[in-house]
C-alpha positions, 0 to 999 in steps of 0.5 A: 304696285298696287297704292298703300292705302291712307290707312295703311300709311299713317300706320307705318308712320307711327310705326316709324314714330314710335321706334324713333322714340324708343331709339332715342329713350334708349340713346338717352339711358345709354348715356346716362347709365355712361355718366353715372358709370364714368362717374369717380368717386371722391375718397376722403380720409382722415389725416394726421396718422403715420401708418394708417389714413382713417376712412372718411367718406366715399362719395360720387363727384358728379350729380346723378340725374334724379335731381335735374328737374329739383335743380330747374325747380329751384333756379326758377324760385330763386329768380321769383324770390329775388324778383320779389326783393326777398333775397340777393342770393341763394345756393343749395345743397341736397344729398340722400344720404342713404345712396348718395344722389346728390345736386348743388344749385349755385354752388360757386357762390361763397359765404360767410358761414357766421353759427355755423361754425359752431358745428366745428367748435361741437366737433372739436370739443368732443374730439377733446372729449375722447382724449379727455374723459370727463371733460364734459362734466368740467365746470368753467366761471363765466367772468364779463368778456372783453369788449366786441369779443360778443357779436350780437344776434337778430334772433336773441335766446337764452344765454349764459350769465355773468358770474356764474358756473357751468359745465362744458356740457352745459355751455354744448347746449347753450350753444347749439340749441340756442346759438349762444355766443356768450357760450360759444365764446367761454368754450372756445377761449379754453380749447386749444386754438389748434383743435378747429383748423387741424379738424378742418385739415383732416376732413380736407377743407380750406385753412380757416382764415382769423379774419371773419371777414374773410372767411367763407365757405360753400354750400358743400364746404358746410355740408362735410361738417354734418357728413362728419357728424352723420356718417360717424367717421371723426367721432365715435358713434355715440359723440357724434349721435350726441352732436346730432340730439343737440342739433335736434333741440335747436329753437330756430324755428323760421327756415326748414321747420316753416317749410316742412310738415309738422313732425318731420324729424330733423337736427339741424343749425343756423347761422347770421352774418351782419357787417356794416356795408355788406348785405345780410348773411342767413344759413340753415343746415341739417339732416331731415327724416322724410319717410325716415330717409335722412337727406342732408340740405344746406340753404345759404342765402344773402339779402337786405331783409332776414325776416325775408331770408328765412322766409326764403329758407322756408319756401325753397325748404318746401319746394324741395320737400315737394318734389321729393314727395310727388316724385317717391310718393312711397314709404322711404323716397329716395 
């Protein structure tokens, strides 16, 4: 047998190689496509009924694969940001609403979800609104609250005032634009106090507990709340597109709007927790329009700084914007 040449043998070695790797990409999207098709889905419907249960939503359980690198990305500027004391903790929550591929990071982690309860108080209300034609255009006379009954807020905006009369429409606005707790109050002394934790039951969260202390949620918990809204299925079409260009009007401008390029379209709320020995709570959720592609992101963050927190909401906002623009540099990324 005559000797291979040199040639000849680093050519069947590459050979060999490459029908190694070719082995192993296959091996890997074999077990990919495995997941994804192993994957169940989550049926989430509507409680309440006798003889019909509403659908509320169809969604994959596990993470697809097209956000592990985001993830990686994301716990690497977390351990950045906590290095730099810009935060103790963070979590996230990122679903395309259009095919469902979604990821968590830190998703264990429970908050106190502070204004953004406010979402389920605008949910509850026009849930009221339905039954109750013209209950939006009934007037309430705002008289002094008791005592502690107003928490106060870091970032202050406009509010309701003493003494005088407002619609509930109008007291919607104050309180979802601005985050008003004076509104939030007088809206929520006049609700049945039966409307939040029913609206909780049927879209299949925990029972709300009275003590605000308590109480928390995750990044997915808070991020059913704007599904509810998105997908129309608590509310009519045109209830939930009102709760949506409400949130569109919100003036918090220090988290996702700092992060994102000018003119991204997004409706979104945030949310402030303070308590004395407990470190600071800062939340921001809502639905952004990137190539309009809507995408559902919740932040949720604990530190000693809220400057820092929503400056944290910022960075992680546009690491998140980023990687979805280098990775679907077309018109409707995904």
């Amino acid at each position: 047998m005559h000797q291979l040449s040199r040639r000849t043998v680093w050519c069947l070695v590459f050979l060999a190689f490459s029908a190694g790797l070719v082995s192993s990409y296959g091996l890997m999207r074999l077990w990919q496509n495995k997941q994804e098709h192993d994957c169940d889905y989550r049926i989430a419907r509507v409680g309440g009924y006798e003889w019909v249960r509403p659908l509320l939503s169809a969604e994959r359980q596990c993470e697809g694969a097209r956000y592990l690198g985001l993830k990686k990305r994301l716990s690497y500027q977390v351990d950045s940001l906590k290095r730099a004391g810009m935060l103790l903790e963070a979590s996230v929550y990122l679903r395309a609403l259009e095919h469902g591929n979604w990821m968590t990071y830190n998703e264990e982690a429970r908050y106190h979800p502070a204004s953004l309860m406010k979402v389920a108080l605008l949910i509850s209300v026009l849930k009221a609104a339905e039954i109750q034609p013209g209950l939006l255009q009934q007037r309430l006379y705002y008289m002094a609250p008791p005592e502690g009954a107003i928490q106060p807020q870091y970032y202050v905006y406009p509010h309701i005032e003493v003494g005088k009369e407002y619609s509930v429409a109008e007291l919607l606005e104050y309180m979802m634009i601005y985050s008003d707790n004076h509104a939030t109050w007088l809206l929520a002394s006049r609700l049945n106090p039966q409307s939040t934790p029913k609206l909780f039951a049927d879209v299949g969260l925990d029972v709300l507990v009275e003590d605000k202390e308590r109480f928390t949620m995750s990044v997915s918990e808070v991020a059913t709340l704007f599904k509810v809204i998105f997908n129309a299925s608590y509310l009519s079409p045109e209830f939930s597109e009102y709760a949506a260009r409400l949130m569109s009007r919100c003036t918090f401008s220090e988290g996702f709007r700092k992060g994102l390029p000018a003119g991204i379209r997004l409706w979104h709320k945030f949310g402030e927790w303070r308590y004395a020995g407990h470190p600071y709570e800062l939340h921001e959720a809502g639905v952004l329009y990137l190539e309009g592609a809507p995408y559902l992101l919740v932040i949720m963050t604990r530190g000693a700084d809220t400057e820092r927190q929503a400056q944290s909401i910022a960075a992680l906002t546009h690491e998140i914007y980023h990687y979805l623009h280098l990775q679907m540099p077309v018109k409707r990324w995904g």
